[in-house]
C-alpha positions as CSV (number, residue, x, y, z in Angstrom):
1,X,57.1,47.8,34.6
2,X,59.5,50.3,36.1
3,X,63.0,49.7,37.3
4,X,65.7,52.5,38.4
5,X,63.5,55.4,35.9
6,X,63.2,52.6,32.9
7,X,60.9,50.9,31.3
8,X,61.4,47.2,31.3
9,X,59.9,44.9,28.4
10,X,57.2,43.0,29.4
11,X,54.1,40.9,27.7
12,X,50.5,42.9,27.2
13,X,47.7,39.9,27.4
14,X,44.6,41.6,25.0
15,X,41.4,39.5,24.7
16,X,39.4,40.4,21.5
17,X,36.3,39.5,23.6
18,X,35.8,38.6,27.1
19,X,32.5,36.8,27.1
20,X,30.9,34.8,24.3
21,X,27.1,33.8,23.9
22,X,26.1,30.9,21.8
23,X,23.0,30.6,20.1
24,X,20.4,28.1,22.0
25,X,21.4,24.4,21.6
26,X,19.8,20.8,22.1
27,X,21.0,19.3,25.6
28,X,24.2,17.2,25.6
29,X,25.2,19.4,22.2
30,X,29.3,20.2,22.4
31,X,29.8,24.2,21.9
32,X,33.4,24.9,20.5
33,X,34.3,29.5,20.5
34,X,37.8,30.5,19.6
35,X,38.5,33.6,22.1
36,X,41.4,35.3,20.3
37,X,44.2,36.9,22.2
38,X,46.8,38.7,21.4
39,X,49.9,39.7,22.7
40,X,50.7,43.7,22.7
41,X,53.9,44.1,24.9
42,X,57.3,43.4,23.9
43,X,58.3,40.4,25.6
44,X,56.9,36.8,25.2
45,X,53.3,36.1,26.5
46,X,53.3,33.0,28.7
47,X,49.1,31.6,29.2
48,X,50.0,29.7,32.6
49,X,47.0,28.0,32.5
50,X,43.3,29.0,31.4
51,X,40.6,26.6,33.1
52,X,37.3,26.9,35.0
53,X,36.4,25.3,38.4
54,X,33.6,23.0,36.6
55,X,34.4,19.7,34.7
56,X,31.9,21.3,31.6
57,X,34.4,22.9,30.1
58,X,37.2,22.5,28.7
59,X,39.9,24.5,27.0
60,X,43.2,24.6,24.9
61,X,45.7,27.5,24.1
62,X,49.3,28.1,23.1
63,X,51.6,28.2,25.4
64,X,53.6,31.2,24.7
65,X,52.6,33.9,22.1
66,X,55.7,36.2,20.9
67,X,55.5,40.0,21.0
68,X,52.8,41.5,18.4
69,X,51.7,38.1,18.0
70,X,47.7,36.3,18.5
71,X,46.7,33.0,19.1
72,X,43.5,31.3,20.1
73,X,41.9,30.1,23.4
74,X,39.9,27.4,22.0
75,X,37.0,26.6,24.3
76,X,34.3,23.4,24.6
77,X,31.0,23.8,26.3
78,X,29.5,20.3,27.1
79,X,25.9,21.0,27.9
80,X,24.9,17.8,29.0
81,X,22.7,17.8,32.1
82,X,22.1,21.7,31.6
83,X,18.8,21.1,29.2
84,X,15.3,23.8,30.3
85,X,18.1,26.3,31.7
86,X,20.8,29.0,30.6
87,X,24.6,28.0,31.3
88,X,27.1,30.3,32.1
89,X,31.2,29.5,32.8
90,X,33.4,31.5,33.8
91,X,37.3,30.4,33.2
92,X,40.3,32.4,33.8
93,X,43.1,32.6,32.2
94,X,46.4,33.1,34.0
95,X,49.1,34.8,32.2
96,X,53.0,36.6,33.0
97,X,51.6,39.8,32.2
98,X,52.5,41.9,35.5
99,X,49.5,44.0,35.0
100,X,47.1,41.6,34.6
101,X,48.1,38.1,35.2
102,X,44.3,36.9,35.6
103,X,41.7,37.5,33.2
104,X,38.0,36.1,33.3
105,X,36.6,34.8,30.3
106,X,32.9,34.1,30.1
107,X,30.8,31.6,27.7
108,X,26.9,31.2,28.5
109,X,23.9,30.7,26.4
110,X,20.4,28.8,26.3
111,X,20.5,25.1,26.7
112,X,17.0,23.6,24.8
113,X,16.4,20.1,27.1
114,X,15.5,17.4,24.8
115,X,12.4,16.3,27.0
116,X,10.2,18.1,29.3
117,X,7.7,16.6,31.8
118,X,4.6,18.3,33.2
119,X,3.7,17.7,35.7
120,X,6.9,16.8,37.4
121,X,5.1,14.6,40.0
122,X,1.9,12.6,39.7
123,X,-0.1,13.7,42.5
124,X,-3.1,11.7,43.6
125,X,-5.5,13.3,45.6
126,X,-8.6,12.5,46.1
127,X,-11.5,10.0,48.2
128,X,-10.9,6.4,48.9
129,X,-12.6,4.2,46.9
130,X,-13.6,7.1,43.9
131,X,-11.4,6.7,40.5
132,X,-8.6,9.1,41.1
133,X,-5.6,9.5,38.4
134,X,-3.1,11.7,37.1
135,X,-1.8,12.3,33.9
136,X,2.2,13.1,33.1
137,X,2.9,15.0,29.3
138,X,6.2,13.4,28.4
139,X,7.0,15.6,25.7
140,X,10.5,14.7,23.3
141,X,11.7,18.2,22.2
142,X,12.4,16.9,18.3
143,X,9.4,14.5,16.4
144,X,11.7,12.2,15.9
145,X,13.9,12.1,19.3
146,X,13.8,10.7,22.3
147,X,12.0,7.4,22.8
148,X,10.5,5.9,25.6
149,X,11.7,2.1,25.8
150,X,10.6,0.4,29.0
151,X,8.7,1.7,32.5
152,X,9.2,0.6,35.5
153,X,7.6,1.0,38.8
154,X,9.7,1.2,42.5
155,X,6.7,-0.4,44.6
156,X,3.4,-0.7,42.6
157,X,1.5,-1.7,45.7
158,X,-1.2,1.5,45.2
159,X,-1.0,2.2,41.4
160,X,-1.2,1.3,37.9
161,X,-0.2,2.9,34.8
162,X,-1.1,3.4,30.8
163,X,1.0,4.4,28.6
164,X,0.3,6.0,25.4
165,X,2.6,7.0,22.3
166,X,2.8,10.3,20.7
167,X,0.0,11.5,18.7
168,X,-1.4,14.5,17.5
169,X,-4.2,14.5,19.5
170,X,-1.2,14.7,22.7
171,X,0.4,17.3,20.4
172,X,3.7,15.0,20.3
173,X,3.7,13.8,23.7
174,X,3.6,10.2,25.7
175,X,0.4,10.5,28.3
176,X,1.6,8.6,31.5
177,X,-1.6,7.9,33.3
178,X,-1.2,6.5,36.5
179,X,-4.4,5.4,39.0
180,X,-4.7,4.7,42.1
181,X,-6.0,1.4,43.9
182,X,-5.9,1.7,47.3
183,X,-8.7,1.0,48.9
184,X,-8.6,3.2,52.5
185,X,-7.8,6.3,53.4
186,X,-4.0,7.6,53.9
187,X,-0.6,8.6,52.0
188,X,1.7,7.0,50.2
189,X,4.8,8.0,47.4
190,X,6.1,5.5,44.7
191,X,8.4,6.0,42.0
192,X,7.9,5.5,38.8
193,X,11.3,5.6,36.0
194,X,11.1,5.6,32.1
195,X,13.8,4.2,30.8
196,X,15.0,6.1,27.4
197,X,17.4,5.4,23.7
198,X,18.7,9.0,25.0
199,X,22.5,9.1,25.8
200,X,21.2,12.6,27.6
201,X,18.4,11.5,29.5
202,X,18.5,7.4,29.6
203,X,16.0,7.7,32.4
204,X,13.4,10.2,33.3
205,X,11.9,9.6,37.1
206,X,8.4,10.8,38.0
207,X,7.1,11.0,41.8
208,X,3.9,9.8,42.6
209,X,2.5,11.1,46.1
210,X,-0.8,10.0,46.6
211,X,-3.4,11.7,49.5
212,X,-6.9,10.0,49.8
213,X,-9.3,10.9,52.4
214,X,-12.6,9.3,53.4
């Protein structure tokens, strides 16, 4: 900066890189980059703060890096609740420098999710009193991941339900049948939740919307 004609010291914030992505990861996995700064003026680099707007991530940093000096902006990604869909943060790190006192730093990557379920909702459409079912692929993203522990059903007054394990007939999935037993004509919706042993998906919750006609 400029004062009467001179030059006055001042602190030069310099990220290595601006943006980092992380290979893809299982759901509810911790990613940990170290951005590395460095400090190119000639007086002391103050990092004010450097945090994001989400409670995902997480940072920690030095406070004050001398002149010609580096330190690291280390950075946590918890990608819980993120699993079948890219993440990308944006945090910004707030420094003295009087040219450029906010900078944006970006992390983003693929999150793997470590179940999927297809269909999302077990529809049930069909004519009163014919057999009409549906079937839900509840499919753990690892052979020996998540596990299915209990089911349980909100009303239960038009359906029933079969469960079967894995196999490799169901190319590693759980078949959630559910039926329908009413009787008449009409519409209905019922819930139906699977508990889990996942600390990332402890319950999965499936729709059921059923539509018969006469």
């Amino acid at each position: 900066s400029w004062a009467d004609g001179a030059i006055l010291p001042a602190p030069k914030f310099v990220a290595e890189e601006t943006s980092h992505s992380f290979e893809p990861v299982m759901e509810g996995a911790l990613v940990q980059h170290d951005f590395v700064v460095r400090n190119e003026g000639d007086e002391v680099l103050t990092i004010i703060k450097a945090g994001s707007g989400c409670g995902c991530l997480t940072t920690a940093y030095p406070k004050q890096i001398p002149p010609g000096g580096e330190g690291k902006i280390s950075v946590t990604v918890d990608t819980s609740g993120y699993g079948g869909r890219g993440i990308e943060e944006t945090f910004t790190v707030n420094t003295n420098d009087p040219e450029q006192p906010w900078t944006p730093i970006i992390m983003k990557g693929t999150v793997k999710a470590v179940v999927s379920v297809t269909p999302r909702y077990a529809r049930l459409h069909g004519k009163a009193g014919a057999p009409v079912t549906a079937v839900v692929h509840i499919t753990p993203a690892e052979a020996d991941g998540l596990r299915i522990t209990a089911v349980k059903i909100k009303k239960g007054q038009y359906i029933t339900y079969e469960l079967t394990e894995p196999s490799a007939v169901s190319q590693g999935a759980y078949l959630l049948t559910v039926t329908n037993t009413k009787k008449s004509a009409g519409r209905y919706a019922d819930l139906i939740t699977l508990k889990t042993d996942s600390k990332v998906r402890s319950e999965l919750k499936i729709g059921v919307y059923g539509n018969l006609s006469d």
